[in-house]
C-alpha positions in Angstrom: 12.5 18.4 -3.7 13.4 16.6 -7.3 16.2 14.7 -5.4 14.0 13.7 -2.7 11.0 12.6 -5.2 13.4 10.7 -6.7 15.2 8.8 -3.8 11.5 7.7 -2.7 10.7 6.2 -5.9 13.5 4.4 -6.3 13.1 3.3 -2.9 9.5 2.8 -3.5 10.4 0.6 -6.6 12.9 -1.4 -4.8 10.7 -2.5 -2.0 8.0 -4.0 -4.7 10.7 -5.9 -5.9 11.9 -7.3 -2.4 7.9 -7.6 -1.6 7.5 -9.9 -5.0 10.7 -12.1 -4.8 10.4 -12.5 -0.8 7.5 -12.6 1.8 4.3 -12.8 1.2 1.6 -10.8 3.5 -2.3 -12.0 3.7 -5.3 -10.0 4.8 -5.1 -12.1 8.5 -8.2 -13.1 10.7 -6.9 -10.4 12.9 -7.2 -6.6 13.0 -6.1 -5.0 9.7 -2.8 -3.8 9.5 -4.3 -0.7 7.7 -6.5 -0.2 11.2 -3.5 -0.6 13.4 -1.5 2.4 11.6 -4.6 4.6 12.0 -5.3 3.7 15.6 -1.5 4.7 16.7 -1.8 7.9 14.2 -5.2 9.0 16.1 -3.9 8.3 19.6 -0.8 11.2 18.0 -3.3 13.4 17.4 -2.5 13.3 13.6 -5.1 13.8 11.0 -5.4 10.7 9.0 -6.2 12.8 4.8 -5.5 9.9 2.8 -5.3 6.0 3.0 -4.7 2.8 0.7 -4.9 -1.1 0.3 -3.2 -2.9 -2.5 -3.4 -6.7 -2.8 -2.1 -8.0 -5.7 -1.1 -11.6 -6.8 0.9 -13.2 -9.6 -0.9 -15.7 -11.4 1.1 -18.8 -12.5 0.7 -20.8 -16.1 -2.3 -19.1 -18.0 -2.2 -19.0 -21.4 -4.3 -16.5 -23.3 -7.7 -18.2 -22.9 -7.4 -18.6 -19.7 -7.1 -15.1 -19.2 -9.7 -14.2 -21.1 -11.8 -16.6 -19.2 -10.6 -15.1 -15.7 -11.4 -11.6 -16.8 -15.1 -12.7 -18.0 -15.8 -14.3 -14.8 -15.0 -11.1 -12.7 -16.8 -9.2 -15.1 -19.9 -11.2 -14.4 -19.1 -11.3 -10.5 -18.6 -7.4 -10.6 -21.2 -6.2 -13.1 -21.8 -2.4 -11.9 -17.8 -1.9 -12.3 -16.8 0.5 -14.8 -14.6 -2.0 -17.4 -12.4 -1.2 -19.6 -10.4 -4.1 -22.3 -6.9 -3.0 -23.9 -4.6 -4.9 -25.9 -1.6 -4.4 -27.8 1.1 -6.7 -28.7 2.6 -8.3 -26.0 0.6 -6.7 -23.4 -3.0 -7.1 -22.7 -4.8 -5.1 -19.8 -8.3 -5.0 -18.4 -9.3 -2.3 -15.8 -12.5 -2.3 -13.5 -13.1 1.0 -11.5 -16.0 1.3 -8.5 -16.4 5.2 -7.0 -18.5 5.4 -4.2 -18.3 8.5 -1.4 -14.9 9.3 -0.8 -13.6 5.7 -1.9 -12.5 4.5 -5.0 -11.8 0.7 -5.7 -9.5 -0.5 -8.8 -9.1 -4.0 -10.3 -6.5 -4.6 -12.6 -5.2 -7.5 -14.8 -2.1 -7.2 -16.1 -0.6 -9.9 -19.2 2.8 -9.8 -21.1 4.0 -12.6 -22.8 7.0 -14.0 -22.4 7.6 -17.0 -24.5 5.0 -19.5 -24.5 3.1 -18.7 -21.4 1.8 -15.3 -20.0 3.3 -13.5 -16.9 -0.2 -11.9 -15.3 -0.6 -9.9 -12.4 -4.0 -9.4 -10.5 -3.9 -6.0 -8.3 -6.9 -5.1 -6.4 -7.0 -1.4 -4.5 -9.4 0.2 -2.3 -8.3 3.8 -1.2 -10.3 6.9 0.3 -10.1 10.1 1.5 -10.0 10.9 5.7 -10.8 8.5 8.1 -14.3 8.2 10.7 -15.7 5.5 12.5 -18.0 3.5 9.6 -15.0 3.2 7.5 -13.4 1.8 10.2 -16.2 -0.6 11.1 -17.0 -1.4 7.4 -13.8 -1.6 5.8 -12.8 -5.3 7.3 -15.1 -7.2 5.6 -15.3 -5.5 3.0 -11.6 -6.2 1.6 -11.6 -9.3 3.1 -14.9 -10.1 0.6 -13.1 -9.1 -2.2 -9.6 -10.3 -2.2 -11.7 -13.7 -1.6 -13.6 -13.0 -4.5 -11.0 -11.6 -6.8 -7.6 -13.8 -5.7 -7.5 -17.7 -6.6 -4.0 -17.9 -4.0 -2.5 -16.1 -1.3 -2.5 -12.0 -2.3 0.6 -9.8 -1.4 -0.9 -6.2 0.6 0.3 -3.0 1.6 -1.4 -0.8 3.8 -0.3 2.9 3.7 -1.7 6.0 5.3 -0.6 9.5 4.9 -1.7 12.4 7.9 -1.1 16.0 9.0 -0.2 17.1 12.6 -3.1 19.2 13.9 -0.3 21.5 15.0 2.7 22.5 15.3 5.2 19.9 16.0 6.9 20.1 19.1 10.1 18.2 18.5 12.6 18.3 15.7 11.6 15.7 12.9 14.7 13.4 14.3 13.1 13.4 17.7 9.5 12.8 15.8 10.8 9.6 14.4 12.5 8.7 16.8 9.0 9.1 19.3 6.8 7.4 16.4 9.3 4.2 15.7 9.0 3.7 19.5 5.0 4.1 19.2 4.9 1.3 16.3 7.3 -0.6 18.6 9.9 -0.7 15.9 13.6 -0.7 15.6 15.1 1.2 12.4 16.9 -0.5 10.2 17.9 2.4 7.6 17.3 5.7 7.3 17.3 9.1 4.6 17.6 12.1 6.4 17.1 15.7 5.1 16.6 19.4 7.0 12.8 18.9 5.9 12.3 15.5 5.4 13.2 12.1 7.1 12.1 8.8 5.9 12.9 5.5 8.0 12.7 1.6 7.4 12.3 -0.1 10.3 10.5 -3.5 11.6 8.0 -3.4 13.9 6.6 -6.4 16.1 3.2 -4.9 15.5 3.5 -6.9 11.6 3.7 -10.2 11.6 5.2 -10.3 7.9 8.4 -8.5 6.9 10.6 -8.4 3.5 14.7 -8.0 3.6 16.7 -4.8 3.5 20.3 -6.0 2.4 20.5 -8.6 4.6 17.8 -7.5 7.8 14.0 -7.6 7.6 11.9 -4.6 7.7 8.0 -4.2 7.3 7.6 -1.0 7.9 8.2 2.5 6.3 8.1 6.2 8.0 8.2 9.6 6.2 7.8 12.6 7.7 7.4 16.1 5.6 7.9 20.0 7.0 7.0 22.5 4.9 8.9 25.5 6.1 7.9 28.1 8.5 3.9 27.8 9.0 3.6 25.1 6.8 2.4 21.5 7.8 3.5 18.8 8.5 2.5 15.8 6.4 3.7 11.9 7.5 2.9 8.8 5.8 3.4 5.3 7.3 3.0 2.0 5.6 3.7 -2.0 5.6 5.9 -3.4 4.1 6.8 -0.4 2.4 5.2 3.2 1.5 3.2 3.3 -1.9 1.7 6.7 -1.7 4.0 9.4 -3.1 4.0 12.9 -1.1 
């Protein structure tokens, strides 16, 4: 389990990387990536539990006021957020949290120095628990409001859900993958497999963006769980890569 853990953070960790020095994704005009995953999870009869966005975007050339400015003008445009303002040397950080229902929303600006100008990352994340029809008919606009409002450029996104089989599964977790890659419409590009656990990195036709894997393009990340005799079954599925650990 401790090996495991560890290969999908280091995997994790890597596709960030890829993500930051390669292809950008956008929130499209189109459906959500975030509501395609869920509609092909639903149609496999799999209990959506948990779900994320994260945008996030690094901003170029600000110096210290500047990002103190930026920060006070997202203050003002999100006054009922719970702020908090941290800084220590060489590393400056302010936090805004938003709970509402089952949903919690996160902004984050993140400052190191490095020489004379300031590396800064913006991250915006929205993330909730299950899955029903208003979040599905709300959720659209609403992150497509705020990465407008927060992000002064084009904002990088994942989209990651995790889900339980109602029951039993049928097939062995090779087969599984091998069923869901075709669902996604995807062609694997690598693979981890284990007795209990399979994770798979594949690109999919349903994405229109993608990031590099050595030297092919993926933009989309399997990983199905068995617990052992009676346990569940847990699966999480995101683009371009997985960000929620299980």
């Amino acid at each position: 389990m401790k090996k495991t853990k560890k290969i999908f953070a280091i995997v994790v960790l890597i596709g960030f990387m890829l993500v930051n020095l390669g292809n950008k994704t956008t929130v499209a005009d189109g459906e959500l990536d975030l509501l395609k995953i869920a509609s092909v999870l639903q149609d496999e009869n799999i209990l959506i539990s948990e779900w994320s966005l994260h945008a996030r975007e690094k901003m170029e050339m600000l110096d210290e006021a500047e990002i103190k400015e930026y920060t006070k003008e997202l203050q003002q445009q999100f006054p009922n957020w719970e702020w908090s303002v941290q800084s220590s040397v060489g590393h400056s950080e302010a936090v805004a949290v938003l709970k509402h229902g089952n949903k919690t929303e996160t902004i984050k600006i993140l400052s190191t120095p490095i020489k004379d100008q300031y590396q800064t990352y913006v991250i915006y994340e929205v993330k909730g628990q299950g899955w029903n029809q208003k979040v599905q008919e709300n959720l659209p606009k609403r992150i497509a409001d705020r990465i407008t409002d927060i992000f002064r450029g084009n904002a990088t996104t994942f989209s990651c859900i995790k889900g339980e089989f109602n029951d039993k599964i049928d097939k062995t977790l090779p087969l599984e993958i091998k069923h869901l890659l075709a669902v996604f419409k995807a062609k694997e590009v690598e693979a981890l497999k284990e007795d209990a656990f399979i994770s798979s990195s594949a690109y999919s036709t349903m994405f229109s963006e993608s990031v590099e894997a050595g030297e092919k393009e993926m933009n989309v990340q399997l990983g199905i769980r068995n617990q052992g005799m009676g346990g569940k079954t847990t699966i999480v599925v995101g683009t371009p890569i997985i960000t929620i650990e299980y």
